[in-house]
C-alpha positions as CSV (number, residue, x, y, z in Angstrom):
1,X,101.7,55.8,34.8
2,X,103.2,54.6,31.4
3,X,106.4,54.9,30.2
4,X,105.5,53.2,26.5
5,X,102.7,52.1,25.0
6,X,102.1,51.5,21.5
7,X,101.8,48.1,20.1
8,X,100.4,44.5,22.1
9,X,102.8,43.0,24.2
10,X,103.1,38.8,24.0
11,X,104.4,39.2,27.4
12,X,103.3,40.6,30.8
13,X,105.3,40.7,33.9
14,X,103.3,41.2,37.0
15,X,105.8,42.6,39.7
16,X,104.0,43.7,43.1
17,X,106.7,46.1,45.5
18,X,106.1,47.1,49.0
19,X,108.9,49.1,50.8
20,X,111.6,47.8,48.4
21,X,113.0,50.5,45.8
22,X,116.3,49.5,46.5
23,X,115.4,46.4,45.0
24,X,113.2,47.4,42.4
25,X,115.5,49.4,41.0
26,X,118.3,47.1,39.7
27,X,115.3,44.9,38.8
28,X,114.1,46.8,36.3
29,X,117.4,47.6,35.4
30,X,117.7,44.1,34.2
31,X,114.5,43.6,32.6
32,X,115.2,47.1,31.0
33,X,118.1,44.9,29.1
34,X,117.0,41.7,28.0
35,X,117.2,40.3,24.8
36,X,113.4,40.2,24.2
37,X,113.1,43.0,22.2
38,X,111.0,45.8,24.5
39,X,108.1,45.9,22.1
40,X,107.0,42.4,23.0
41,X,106.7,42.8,26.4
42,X,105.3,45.2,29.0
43,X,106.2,45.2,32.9
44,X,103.3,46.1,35.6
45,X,104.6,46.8,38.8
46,X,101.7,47.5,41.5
47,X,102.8,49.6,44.4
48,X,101.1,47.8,47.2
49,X,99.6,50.8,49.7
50,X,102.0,52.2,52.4
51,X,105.3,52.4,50.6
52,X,107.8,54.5,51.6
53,X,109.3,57.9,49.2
54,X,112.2,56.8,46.9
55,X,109.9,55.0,44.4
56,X,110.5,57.9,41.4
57,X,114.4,57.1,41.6
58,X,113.9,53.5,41.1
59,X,111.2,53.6,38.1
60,X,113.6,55.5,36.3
61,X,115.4,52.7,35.8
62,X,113.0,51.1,33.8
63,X,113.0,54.0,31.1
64,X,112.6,52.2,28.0
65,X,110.3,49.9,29.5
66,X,106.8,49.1,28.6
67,X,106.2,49.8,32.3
68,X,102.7,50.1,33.8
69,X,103.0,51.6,37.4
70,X,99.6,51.0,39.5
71,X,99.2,52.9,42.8
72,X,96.7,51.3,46.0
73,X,95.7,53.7,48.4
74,X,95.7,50.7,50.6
75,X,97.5,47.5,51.1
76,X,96.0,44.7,50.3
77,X,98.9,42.2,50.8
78,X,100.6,39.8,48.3
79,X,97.7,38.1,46.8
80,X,95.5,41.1,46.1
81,X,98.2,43.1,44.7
82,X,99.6,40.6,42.2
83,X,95.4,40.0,41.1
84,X,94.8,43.7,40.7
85,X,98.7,43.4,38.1
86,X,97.0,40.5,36.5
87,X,93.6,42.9,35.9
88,X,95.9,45.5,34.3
89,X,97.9,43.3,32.2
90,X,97.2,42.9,28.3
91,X,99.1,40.0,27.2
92,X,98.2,36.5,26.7
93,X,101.2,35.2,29.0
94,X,102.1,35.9,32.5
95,X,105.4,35.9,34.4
96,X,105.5,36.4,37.6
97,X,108.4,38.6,39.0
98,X,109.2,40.1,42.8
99,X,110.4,43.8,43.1
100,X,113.9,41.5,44.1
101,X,114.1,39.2,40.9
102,X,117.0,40.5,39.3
103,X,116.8,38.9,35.8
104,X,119.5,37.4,33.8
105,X,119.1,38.9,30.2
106,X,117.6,36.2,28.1
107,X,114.8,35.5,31.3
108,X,111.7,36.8,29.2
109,X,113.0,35.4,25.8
110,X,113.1,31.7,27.3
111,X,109.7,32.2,29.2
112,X,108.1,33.2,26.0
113,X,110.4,30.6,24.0
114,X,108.9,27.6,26.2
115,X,105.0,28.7,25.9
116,X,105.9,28.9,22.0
117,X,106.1,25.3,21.8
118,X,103.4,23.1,21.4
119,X,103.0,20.7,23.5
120,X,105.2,22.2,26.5
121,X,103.8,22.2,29.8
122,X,101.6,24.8,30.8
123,X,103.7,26.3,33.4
124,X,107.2,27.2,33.5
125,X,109.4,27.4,36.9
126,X,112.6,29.1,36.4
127,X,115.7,29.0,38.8
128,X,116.2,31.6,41.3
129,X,119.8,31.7,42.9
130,X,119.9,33.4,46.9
131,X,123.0,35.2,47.7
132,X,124.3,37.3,50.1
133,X,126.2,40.6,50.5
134,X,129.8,38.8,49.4
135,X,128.1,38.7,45.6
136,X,126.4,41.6,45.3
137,X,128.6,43.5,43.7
138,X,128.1,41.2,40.8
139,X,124.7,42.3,40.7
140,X,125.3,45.8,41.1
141,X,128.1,46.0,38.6
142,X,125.4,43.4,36.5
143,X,128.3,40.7,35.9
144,X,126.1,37.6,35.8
145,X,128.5,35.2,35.4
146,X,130.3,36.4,39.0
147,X,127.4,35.1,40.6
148,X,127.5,31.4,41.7
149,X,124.9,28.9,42.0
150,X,126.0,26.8,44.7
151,X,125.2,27.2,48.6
152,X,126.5,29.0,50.9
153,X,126.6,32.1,48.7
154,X,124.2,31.2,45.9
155,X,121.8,28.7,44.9
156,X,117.8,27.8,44.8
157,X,117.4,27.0,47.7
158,X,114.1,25.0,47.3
159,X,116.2,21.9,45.8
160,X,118.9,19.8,47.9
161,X,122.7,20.7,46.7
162,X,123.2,17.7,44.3
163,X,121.5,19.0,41.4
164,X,118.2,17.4,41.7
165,X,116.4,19.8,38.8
166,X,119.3,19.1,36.4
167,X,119.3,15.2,36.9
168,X,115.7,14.0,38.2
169,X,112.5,15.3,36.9
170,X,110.1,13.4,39.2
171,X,109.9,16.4,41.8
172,X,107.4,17.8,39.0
173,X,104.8,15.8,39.4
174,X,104.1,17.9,42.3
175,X,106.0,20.7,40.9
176,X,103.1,23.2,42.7
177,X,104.9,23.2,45.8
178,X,108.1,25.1,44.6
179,X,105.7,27.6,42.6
180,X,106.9,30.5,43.9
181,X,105.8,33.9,42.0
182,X,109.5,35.1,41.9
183,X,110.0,33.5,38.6
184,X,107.5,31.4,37.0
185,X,105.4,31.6,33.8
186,X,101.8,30.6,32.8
187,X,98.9,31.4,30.6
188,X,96.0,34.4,31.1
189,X,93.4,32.0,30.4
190,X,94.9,29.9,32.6
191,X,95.2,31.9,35.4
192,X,91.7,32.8,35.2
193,X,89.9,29.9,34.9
194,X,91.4,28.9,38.3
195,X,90.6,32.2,39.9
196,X,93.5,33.9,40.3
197,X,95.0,34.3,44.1
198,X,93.5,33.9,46.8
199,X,93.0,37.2,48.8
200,X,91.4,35.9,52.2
201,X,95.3,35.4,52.8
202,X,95.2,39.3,53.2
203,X,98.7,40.9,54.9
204,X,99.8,37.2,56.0
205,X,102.7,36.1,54.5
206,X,103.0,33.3,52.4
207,X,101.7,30.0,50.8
208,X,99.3,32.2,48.8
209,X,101.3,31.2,45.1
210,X,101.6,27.7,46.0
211,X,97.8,27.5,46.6
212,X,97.2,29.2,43.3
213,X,99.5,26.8,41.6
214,X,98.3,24.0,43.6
215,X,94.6,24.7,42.0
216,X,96.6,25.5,38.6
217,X,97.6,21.3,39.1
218,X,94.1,20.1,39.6
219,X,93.0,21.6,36.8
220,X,95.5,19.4,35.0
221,X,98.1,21.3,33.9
222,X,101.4,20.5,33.7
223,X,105.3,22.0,35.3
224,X,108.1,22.5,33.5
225,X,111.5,23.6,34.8
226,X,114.3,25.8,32.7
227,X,117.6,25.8,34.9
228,X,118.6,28.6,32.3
229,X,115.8,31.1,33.0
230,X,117.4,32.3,36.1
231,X,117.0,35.0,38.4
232,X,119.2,36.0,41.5
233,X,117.1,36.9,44.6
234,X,118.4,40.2,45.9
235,X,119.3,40.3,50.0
236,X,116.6,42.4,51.9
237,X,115.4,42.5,55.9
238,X,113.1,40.0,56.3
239,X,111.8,39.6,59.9
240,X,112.1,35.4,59.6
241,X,110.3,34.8,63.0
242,X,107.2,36.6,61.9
243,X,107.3,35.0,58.3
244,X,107.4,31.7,59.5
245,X,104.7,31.7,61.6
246,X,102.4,33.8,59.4
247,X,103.3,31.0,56.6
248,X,102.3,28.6,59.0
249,X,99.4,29.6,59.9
250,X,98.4,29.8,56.4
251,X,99.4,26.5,55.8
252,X,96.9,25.2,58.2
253,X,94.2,27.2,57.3
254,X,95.4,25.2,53.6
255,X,95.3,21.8,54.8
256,X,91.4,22.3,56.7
257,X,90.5,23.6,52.8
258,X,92.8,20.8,51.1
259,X,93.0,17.9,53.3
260,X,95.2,15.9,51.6
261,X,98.9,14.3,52.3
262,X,100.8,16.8,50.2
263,X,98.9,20.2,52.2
264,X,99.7,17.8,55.8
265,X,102.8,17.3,54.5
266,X,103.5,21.0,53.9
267,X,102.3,22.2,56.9
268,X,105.2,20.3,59.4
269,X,108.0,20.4,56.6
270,X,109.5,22.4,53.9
271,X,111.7,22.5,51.3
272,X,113.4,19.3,49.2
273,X,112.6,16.8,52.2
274,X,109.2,17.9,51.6
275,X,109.1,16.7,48.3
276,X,110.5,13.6,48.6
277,X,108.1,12.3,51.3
278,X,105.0,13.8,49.1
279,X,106.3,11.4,46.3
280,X,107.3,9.2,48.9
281,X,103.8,8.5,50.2
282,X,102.0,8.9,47.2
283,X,103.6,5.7,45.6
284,X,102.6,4.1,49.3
285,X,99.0,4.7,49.0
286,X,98.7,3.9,45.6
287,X,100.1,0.1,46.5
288,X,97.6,0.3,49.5
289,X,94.8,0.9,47.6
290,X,95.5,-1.4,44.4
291,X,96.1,-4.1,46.5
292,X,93.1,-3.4,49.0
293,X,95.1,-3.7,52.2
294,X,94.5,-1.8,55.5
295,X,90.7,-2.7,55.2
296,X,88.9,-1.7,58.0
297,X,85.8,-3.4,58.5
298,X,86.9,-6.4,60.2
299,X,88.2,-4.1,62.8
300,X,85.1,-2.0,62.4
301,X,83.0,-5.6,63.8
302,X,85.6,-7.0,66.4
303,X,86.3,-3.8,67.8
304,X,83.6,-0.7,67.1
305,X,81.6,-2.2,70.0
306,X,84.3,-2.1,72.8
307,X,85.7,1.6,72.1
308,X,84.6,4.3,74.4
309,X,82.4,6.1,71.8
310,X,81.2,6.4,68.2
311,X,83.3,8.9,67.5
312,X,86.4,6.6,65.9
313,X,88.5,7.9,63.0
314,X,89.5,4.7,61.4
315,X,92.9,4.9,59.3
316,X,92.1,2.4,56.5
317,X,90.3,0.9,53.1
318,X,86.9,-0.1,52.3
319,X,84.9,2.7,54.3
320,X,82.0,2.5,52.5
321,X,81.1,-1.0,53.1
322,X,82.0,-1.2,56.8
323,X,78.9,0.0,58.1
324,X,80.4,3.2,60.5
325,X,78.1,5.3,62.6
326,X,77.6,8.8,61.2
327,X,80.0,10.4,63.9
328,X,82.7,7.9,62.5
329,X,85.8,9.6,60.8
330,X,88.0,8.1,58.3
331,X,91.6,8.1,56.5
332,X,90.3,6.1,53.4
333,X,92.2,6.6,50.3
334,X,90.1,4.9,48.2
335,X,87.0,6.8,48.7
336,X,86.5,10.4,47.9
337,X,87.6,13.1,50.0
338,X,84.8,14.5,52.0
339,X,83.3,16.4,55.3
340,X,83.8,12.9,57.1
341,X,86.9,11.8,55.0
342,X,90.1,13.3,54.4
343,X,92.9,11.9,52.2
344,X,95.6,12.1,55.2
345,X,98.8,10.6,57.2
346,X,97.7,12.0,60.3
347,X,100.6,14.5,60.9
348,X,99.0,17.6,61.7
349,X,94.6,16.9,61.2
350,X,92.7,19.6,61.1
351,X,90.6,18.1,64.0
352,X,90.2,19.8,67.7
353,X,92.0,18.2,70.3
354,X,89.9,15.6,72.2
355,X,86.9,15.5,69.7
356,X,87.3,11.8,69.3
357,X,87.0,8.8,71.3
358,X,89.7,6.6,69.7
359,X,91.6,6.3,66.6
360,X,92.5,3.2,64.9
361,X,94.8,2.5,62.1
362,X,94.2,-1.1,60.1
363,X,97.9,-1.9,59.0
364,X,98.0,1.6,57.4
365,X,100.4,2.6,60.2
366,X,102.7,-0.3,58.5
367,X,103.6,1.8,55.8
368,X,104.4,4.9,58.1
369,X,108.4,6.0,57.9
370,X,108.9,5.7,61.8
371,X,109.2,9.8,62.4
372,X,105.7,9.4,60.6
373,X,104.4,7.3,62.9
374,X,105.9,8.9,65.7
375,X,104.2,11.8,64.8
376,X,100.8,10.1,63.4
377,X,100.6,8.2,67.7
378,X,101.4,12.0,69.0
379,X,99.3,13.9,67.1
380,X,96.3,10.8,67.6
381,X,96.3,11.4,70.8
382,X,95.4,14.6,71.0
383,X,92.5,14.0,69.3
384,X,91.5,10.9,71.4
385,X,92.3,9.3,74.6
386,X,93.5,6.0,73.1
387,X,95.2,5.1,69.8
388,X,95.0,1.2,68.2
389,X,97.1,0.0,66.1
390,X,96.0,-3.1,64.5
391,X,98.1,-5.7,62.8
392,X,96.5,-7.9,60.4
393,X,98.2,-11.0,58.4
394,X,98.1,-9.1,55.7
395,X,101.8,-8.3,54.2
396,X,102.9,-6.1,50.8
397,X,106.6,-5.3,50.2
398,X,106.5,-1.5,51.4
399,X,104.8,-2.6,54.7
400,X,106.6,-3.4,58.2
401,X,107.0,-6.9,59.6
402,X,104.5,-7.8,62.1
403,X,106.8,-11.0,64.0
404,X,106.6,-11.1,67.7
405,X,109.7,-9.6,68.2
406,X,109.3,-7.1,65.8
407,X,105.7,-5.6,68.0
408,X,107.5,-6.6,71.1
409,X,110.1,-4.2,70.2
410,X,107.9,-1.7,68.7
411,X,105.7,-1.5,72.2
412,X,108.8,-1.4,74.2
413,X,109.7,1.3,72.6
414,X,106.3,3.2,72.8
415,X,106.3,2.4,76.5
416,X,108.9,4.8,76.9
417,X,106.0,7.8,77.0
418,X,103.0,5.8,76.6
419,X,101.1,3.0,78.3
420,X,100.8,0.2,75.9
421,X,98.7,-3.1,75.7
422,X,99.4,-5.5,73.6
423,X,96.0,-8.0,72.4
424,X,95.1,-10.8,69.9
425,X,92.1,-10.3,68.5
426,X,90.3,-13.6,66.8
427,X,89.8,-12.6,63.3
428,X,91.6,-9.7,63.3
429,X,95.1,-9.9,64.0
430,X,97.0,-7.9,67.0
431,X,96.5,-4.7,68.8
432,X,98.5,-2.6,70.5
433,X,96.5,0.1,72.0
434,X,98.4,3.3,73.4
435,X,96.8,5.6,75.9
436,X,98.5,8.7,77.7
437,X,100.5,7.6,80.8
438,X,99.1,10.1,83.0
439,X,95.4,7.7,82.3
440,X,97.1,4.0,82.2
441,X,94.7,1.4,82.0
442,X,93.5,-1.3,80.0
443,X,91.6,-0.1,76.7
444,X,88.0,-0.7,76.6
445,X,87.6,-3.5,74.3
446,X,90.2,-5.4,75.5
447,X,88.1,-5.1,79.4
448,X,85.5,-6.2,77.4
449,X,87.4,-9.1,76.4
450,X,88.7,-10.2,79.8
451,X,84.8,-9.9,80.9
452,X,83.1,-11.7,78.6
């Protein structure tokens, strides 16, 4: 179905809908007035299989429109349906729209405006303000200015409520993981050479855009962010429960694809505080691996011997020259991320509970926030039956103290669910190994020590 189409548009907004008319209608509306004149832009909206009648009422609205309407016999969920938009778009840029991104008028003009520019960044996030029933008469009687951008009735809910996109910029260096397709802007060429979405995500909800954009930022492009090109995200049922797990659940099957701190991070929080420990913990490993702390293969020779089994993930540096068995796991940021070797915290590891006979962390743990390392002992020991946590000499600024007192109080305070022994180790520094309660008992290398 086309409503217009003579000329070549410089624009093309991809728009999936799937049992939302009443939303698509006021958002055409709005993109049926913008001041981009209509000639330079075309609007594809993909009807995802399944929808329900009302559809002809709320295309009308677009009239005017460069609009594109593609019908699927059957759904094929948020990913395939924005891909199969993309395969019937014909301009050179794409902005991504949802059926309930009602547009402020100059949206598309500021899109296209930014991409203009040389030397811009390759993708553009606009703002998109939630609000409830109390504004939408605003929208409805399309008064703009009615609508606030502050919480509890308005705002973008992906950043904190002091302003952070108006007064700090570092958020986008991983700007990938607020890349939501309900306004944001990038390049054809762009979008193909990465692949487009993913579609093993199928029906589940979720996490499929920030995967695109998260390939989008390894192939080096950059994010840019334009407070002005805003969008208001209409109210509609959403069925929370089941949206959060399914998004979940994608976000693991992410993190065993990507295993890396900013997918881990992802997959246990969301949202601004998400962010700032990404950031957070990137500037952490960088100072641990310029400085070449955390290295693991005096542990590797004082202790590899006295753990149950070969199969150790060791949380540390300088993996490749501490001669680990082939079974041997590792956390090393400073070698490349592999089938053996992911680039994580140890959060949430894509690793079967009890596949592993120990875990030890070389002063890595150090650097851990402590609901990070609260969560890095949990987690550990689910995968193995005893945790160590060894505590060279070695000190940096970003690193926690190591006194007597200081691991005195630190194993006191893991006693509380854990059985913990404490052990100096010559040439290594102190351990304190934690094993379940349930199995107290002294670790293996340290009855190794007492034996021989």
């Amino acid at each position: 179905m086309s409503l217009q189409t003579t000329g070549t548009p410089e624009l093309s907004v991809v728009m999936p809908t799937f049992q939302d008319p009443h939303c698509l209608e006021p958002t055409l509306r709005a993109l049926a007035r913008q001041t981009l004149p209509p000639d330079r832009y075309e609007v594809v909206v993909v009807r995802d299989g399944g929808s329900p009648d009302g559809y002809p009422e709320a295309l009308a609205a677009g009239a005017g429109l460069r609009l594109r309407v593609v019908e699927l016999a059957e759904r094929r969920g948020r990913a395939g349906v924005r891909n199969e938009g993309v395969r019937h778009a014909c301009a050179p840029l794409l902005v991504f729209l949802d059926a309930d991104s009602w547009s402020l008028p100059d949206l598309l003009e500021r899109h296209l405006a930014h991409h203009r520019e040389p030397g811009n960044p390759e993708v553009l996030i606009g703002r998109r303000d939630d609000i409830g029933l109390a504004h939408l008469p605003a929208v409805l009687g399309d008064d703009p200015a009615a609508i606030p951008r502050l919480s509890p009735h308005g705002g973008d809910m992906r950043f904190p409520p002091d302003g952070v996109p108006d007064q700090r910029r570092d958020w986008l260096e991983v700007g990938w993981t607020v890349a939501y397709t309900h306004n944001i802007s990038l390049s054809r060429e762009l979008f193909d050479r990465v692949g487009g979405f993913r579609e093993e995500f199928a029906l589940s909800y979720g996490m499929e855009d920030i995967e695109l954009f998260y390939r989008v930022d390894r192939a080096g492009a950059r994010f840019g962010y334009d407070d002005d090109a805003r969008v208001v995200h209409l109210p509609h049922h959403r069925n929370m429960g089941r949206n959060w797990a399914e998004m979940m659940a994608n976000t693991r099957s992410i993190t065993a694809l990507y295993p890396c701190l900013e997918w881990e991070f992802l997959s246990v929080i969301v949202g601004p505080e998400a962010v700032k420990r990404i950031l957070l913990y990137r500037s952490l490993v960088r100072a641990c691996v310029q400085r070449s702390t955390c290295a693991i293969g005096p542990a590797v020779a004082r202790l590899a011997d006295r753990l149950p089994g070969p199969r150790v993930l060791w949380v540390g540096t300088g993996s490749a020259d501490a001669g680990l068995p082939a079974s041997a796991m590792t956390f090393d940021y400073g070698a490349p991320v592999g089938p053996t070797n992911f680039h994580l915290i140890g959060l949430a590891p894509p690793l079967a509970p009890g596949s592993l006979d120990a875990v030890v962390s070389v002063d890595f743990w150090r650097y851990l926030l402590w609901p990070e390392l609260c969560q890095f002992v949990n987690s550990s020991l689910l995968l193995a039956g005893e945790v160590h946590l060894v505590a060279t000499d070695a000190s940096a600024p970003e690193m926690c103290a190591t006194d007597r007192d200081t691991l005195a109080y630190l194993g006191r305070s893991l006693a509380a669910e854990f059985s913990v022994q404490r052990q100096d180790v010559t040439g290594l520094g102190t351990v304190l190994s934690l094993r379940p309660a349930a199995t107290a008992g002294a670790p293996a290398y340290a009855r190794a020590a007492a034996s021989g």
